[in-house]
C-alpha positions as CSV (number, residue, x, y, z in Angstrom):
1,X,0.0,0.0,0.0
2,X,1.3,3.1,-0.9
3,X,1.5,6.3,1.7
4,X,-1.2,8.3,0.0
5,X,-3.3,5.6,0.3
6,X,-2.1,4.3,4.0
7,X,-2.7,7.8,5.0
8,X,-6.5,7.8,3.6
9,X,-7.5,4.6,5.1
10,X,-5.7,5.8,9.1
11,X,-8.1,8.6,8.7
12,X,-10.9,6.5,8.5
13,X,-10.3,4.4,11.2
14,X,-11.4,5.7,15.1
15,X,-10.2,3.7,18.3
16,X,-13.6,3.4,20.3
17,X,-13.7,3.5,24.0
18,X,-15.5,3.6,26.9
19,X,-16.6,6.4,29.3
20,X,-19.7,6.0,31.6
21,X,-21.3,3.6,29.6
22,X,-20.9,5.9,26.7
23,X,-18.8,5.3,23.7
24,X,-16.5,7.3,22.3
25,X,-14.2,7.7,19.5
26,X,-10.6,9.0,18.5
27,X,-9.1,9.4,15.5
28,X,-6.9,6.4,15.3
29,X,-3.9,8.2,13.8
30,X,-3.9,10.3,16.3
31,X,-3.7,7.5,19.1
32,X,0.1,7.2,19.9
33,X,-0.5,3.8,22.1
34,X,-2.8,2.8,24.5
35,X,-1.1,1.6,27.8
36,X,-2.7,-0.4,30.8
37,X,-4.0,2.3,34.1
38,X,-0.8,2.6,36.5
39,X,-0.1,5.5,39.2
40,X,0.1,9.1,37.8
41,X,1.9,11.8,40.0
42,X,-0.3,14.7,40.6
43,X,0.2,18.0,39.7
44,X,-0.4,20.9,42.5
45,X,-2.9,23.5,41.5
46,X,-4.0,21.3,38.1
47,X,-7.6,21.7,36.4
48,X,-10.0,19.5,38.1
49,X,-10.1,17.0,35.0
50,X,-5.7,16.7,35.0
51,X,-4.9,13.0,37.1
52,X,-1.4,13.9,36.9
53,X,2.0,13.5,35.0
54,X,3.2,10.2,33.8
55,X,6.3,8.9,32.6
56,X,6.0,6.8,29.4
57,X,9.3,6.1,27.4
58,X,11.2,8.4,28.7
59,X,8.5,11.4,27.5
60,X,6.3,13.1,30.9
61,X,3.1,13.1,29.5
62,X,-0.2,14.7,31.4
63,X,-2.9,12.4,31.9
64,X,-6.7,13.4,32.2
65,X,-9.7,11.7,33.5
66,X,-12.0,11.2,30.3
67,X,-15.2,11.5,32.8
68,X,-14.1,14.9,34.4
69,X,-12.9,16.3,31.1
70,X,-16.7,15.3,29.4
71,X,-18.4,16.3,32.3
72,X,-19.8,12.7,33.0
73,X,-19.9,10.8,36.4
74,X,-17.0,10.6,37.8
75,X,-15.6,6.5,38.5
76,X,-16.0,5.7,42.0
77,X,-12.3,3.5,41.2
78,X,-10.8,2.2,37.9
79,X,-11.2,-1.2,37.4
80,X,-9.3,-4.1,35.2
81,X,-10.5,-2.4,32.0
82,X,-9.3,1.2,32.6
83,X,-6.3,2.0,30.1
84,X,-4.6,5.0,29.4
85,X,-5.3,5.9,25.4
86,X,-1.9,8.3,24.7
87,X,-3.4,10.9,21.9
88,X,-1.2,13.1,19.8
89,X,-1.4,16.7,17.9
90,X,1.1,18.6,17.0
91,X,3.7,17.1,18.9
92,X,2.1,17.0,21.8
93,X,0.9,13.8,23.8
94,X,-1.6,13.6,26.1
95,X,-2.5,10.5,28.2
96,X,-6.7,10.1,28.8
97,X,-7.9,7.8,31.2
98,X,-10.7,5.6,29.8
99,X,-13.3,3.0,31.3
100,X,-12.3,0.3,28.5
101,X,-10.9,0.4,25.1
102,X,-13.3,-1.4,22.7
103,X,-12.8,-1.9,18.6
104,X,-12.2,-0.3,15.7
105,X,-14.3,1.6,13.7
106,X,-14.0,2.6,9.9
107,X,-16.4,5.3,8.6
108,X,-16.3,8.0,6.1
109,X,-17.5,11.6,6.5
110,X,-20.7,11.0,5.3
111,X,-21.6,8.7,8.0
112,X,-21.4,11.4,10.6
113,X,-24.3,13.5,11.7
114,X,-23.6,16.5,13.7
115,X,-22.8,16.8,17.0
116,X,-26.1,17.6,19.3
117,X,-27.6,21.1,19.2
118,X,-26.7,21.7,22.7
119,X,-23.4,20.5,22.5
120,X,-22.8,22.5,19.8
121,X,-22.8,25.5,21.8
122,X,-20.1,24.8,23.8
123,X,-17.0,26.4,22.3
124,X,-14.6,23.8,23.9
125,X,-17.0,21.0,23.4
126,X,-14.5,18.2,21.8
127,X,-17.2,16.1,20.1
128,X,-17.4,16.7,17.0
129,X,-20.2,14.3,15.9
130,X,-21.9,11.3,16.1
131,X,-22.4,8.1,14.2
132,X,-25.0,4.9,14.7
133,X,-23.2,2.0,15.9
134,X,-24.1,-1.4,17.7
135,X,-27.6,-0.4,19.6
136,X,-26.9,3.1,20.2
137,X,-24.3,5.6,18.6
138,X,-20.4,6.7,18.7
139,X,-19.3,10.1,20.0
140,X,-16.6,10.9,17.6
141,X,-14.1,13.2,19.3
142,X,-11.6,16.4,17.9
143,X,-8.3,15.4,19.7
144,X,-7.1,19.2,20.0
145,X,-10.0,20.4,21.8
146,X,-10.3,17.2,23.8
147,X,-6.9,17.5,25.3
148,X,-7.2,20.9,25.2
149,X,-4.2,21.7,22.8
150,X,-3.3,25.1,20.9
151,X,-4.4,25.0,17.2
152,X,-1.8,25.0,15.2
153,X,0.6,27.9,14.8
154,X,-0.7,29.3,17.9
């Protein structure tokens, strides 16, 4: 497979995930690795929705709580399932905390509706639509405003 072609069919694919029952989806070339839950150091004075720092491969990479960041109910512990999905933009990595990773989805563009009118609103709201899957739907998520990065050149 050629790189043009590689690159079209990575866009495609989304890493779907867990949150409070919900799924969720990233863009899978954005996911750097996805690494079993382990002890974060925290991070005086952080934003609510910041676990902590982690070291992974040598790189200190933040690490949020998908629930806080999404506003959703907040895990009363992590359990066996909880993994660490490492996103990327830009150069930057950040580490979300997630109640299970799931399967892969492939979709095009024309498979996703809008996000809902109220999220819409919400100028840091990081989902950027929604598609049907299994017996309810997919939350498909912009990785920038998720880990609440700079666009680029900013």
């Amino acid at each position: 497979m050629n790189a043009v072609a590689h690159a079209v069919t990575n866009e495609l694919q989304w890493l779907v995930f867990f949150l409070a029952g919900q799924a969720y989806a990233a863009p899978l070339v954005q996911v750097s690795e996805v690494v079993r839950d382990g002890a974060v150091t925290p991070v005086p004075g952080a934003a609510d929705d910041l676990l902590g720092i982690r070291l992974l491969r040598g790189q200190i990479v933040p690490v949020l709580d998908g629930r806080a960041r999404l506003g959703l109910d907040l895990a009363t512990g992590t359990s066996a399932q909880a993994r660490i999905v490492v996103l990327t933009h830009g150069g930057h990595q950040v580490g979300v905390r997630v109640d299970a990773v799931d399967d892969l989805l492939s979709l095009n563009d024309v498979d996703m509706a809008p996000a809902p009118s109220g999220r819409a609103q919400r100028v840091d709201d990081p989902v950027r639509g929604v598609v049907p899957w299994r017996q309810g739907f997919v939350a498909l998520l912009d990785v920038r405003k998720l880990c609440r990065l700079p666009q680029d050149g900013d």
